[in-house]
C-alpha positions as CSV (number, residue, x, y, z in Angstrom):
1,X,-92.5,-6.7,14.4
2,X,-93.0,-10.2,15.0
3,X,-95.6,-12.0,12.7
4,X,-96.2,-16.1,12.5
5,X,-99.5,-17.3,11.1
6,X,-100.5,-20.9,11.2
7,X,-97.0,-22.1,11.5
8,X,-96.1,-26.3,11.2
9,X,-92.7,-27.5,11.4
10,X,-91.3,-31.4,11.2
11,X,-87.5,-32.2,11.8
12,X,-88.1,-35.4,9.4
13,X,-91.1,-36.2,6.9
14,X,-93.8,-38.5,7.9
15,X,-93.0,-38.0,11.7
16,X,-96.0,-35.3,13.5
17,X,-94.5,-31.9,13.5
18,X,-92.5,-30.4,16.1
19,X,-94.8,-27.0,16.1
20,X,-98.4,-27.4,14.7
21,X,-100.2,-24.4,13.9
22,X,-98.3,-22.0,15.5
23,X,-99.8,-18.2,15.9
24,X,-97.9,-15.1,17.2
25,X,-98.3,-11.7,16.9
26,X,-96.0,-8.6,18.4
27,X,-97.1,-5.4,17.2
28,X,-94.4,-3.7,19.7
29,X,-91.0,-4.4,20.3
30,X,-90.7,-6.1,23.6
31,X,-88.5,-8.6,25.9
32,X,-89.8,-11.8,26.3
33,X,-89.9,-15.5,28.0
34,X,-90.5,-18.7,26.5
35,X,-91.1,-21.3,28.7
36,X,-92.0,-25.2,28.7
37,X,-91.0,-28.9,29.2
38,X,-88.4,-30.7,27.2
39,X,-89.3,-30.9,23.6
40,X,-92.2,-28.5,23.6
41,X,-90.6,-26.6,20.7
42,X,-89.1,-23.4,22.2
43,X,-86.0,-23.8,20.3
44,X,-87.4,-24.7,17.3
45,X,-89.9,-21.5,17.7
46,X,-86.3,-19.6,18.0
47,X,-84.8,-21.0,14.9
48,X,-88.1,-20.3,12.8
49,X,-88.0,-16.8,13.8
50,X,-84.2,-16.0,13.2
51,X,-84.5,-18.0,9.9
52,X,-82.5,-20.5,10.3
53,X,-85.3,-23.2,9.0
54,X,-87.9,-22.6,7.1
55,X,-91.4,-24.1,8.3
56,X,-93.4,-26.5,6.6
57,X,-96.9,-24.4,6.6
58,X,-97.6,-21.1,7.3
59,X,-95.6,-17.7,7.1
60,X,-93.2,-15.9,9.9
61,X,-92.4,-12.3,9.3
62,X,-89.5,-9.9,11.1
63,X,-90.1,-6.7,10.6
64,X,-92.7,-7.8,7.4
65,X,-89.9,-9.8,5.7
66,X,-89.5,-13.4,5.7
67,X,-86.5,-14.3,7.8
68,X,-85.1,-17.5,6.0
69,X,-81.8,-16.6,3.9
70,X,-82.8,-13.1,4.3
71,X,-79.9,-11.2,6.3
72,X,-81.6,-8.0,5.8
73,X,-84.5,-9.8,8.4
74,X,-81.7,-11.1,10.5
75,X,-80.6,-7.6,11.2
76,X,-83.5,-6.9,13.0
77,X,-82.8,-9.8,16.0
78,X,-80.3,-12.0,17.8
79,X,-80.8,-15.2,18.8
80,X,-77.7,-17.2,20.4
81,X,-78.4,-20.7,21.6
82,X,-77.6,-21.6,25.3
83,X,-75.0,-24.4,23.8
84,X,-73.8,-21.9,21.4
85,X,-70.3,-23.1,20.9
86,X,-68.9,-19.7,21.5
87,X,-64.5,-20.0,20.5
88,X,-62.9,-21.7,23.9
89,X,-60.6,-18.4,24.5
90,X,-63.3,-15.6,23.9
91,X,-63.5,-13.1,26.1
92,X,-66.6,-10.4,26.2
93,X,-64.0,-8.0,23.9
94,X,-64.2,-10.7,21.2
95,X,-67.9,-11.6,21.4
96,X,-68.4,-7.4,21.6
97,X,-66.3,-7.0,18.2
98,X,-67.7,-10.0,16.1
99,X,-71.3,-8.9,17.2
100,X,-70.3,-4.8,15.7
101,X,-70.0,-6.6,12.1
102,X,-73.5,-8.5,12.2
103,X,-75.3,-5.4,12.9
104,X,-75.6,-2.3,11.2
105,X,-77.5,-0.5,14.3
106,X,-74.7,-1.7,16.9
107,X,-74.6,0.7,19.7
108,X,-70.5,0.3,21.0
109,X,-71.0,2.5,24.2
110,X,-75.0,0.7,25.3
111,X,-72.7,-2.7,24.5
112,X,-69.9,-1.4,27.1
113,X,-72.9,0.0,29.8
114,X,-74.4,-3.5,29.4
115,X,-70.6,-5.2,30.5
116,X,-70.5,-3.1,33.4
117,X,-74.6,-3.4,35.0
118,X,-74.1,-7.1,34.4
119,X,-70.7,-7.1,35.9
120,X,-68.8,-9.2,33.3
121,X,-65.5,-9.5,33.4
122,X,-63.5,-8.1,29.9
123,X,-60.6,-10.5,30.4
124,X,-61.7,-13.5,31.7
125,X,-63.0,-16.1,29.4
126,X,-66.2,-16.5,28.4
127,X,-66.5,-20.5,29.2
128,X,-65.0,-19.9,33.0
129,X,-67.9,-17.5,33.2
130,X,-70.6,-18.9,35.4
131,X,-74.0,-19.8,33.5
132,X,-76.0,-16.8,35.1
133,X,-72.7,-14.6,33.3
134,X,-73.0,-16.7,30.3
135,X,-76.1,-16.1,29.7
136,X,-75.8,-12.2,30.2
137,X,-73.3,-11.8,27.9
138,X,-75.1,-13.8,24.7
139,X,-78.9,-12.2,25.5
């Protein structure tokens, strides 16, 4: 599933990396926590694995592909930043549609059993949602 070996990432040249030597392994497709102080590297971890950068040393693997550039790797995750900044007037509706066209697997009635155990308003918008909603509806 999940595969980073001896991982190093540096936002600038010449400057210690933001992740050094990095190893993870998940054999099984789980629902996990990352956790740390400011500037540990938890978002940077995030943006390796959904291929957004590419690191400096080592390999990461999704599903045994490499995820940079590769939207066939993308398919296989989400990852939505908590400053995402999601259109002003969204409501769950949009963000429900433009997440059907990023992936092939999408699963409309699990999407609308989510909305209603989570409570989340359809017509409301997204940004008068409070942070616990907000962060329902982009997990």
């Amino acid at each position: 599933m999940i595969h980073m070996e001896q991982v190093s990432y540096s936002y600038q040249k010449n400057t210690p990396p933001m992740l050094d030597n990095v190893t993870l392994h998940e054999k099984e497709p789980v629902i996990g926590a990352i956790w740390g102080r400011n500037g540990a590297g938890k978002t940077t971890l995030m943006s390796l694995l959904a291929g957004h950068n590419r690191p400096d040393y080592g390999t990461v693997r999704i599903m045994g592909q490499n995820p940079y550039n590769n939207l066939s790797a993308q398919g296989h995750l989400c990852y939505i930043q908590e400053n995402h900044p999601l259109g002003k007037n969204w409501t769950i509706h949009d963000l429900v549609t433009i997440g059907s066209h990023f992936h092939s697997q999408w699963d409309e009635q699990l999407a609308k059993q989510l909305i209603d155990i989570f409570e989340l308003p359809s017509k409301q918008r997204i940004s008068k949602f409070s942070k616990g909603m907000k962060t329902a509806a982009l997990v």
